[in-house]
N, C-alpha and C positions, 0 to 999 in steps of 0.2 A: 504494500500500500504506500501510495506516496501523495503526499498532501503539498498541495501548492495554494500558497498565500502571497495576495500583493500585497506588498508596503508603498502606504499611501508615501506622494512626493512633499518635501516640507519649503519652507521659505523662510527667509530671517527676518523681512518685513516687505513692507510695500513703500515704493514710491510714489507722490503723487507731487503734478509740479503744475500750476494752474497758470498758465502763459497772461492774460490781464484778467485780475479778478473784480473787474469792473465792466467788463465786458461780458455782453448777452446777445448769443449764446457763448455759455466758456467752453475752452479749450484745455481740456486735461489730461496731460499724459503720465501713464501710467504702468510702473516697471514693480515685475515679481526681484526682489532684490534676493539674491544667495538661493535661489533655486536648484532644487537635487531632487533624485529619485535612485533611493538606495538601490534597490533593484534591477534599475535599468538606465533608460534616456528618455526623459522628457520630450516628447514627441508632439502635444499641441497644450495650451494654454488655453481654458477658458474664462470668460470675462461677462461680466453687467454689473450695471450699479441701481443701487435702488436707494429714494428718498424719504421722506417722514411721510409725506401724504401718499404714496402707493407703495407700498414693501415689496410688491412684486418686482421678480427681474426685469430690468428694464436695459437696450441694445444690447441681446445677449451674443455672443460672436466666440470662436472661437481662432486662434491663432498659432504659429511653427515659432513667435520671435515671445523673449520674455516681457514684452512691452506692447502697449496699443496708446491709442490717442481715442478720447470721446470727445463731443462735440454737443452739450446739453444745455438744455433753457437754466436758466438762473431762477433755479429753486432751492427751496430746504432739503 
């Protein structure tokens, strides 16, 4: 018998760098920092954000690079 188990991939934090935060819509880009997967290789990133008034995911996307750019209304 042989039991095969993934170990989830970890991160050391996130980045987040908002280009003019007075600007509507903002521009915010945003990097998995110290990204690993003991197991193996990181293969796609996925991504959304969600805000105080709809907790649901919101531009959900997935990506090959540890970084994406949103482009959102200036909410909470």
């Amino acid at each position: 018998m042989v039991e095969v188990r993934n170990v989830l991939p970890t991160l050391t934090s996130l980045g987040i760098q908002i280009e003019n935060p007075e600007a509507d819509p903002l521009v915010i880009r945003v990097n998995a920092n110290g990204a690993t997967d003991p197991d193996g290789v990181i293969q796609s990133y996925l991504w959304y954000y969600y805000t105080d008034i709809d907790n649901s995911p919101q531009d959900f996307r997935s990506t090959i690079s540890a970084s994406t750019t949103f482009v959102i209304p200036k909410v909470t």
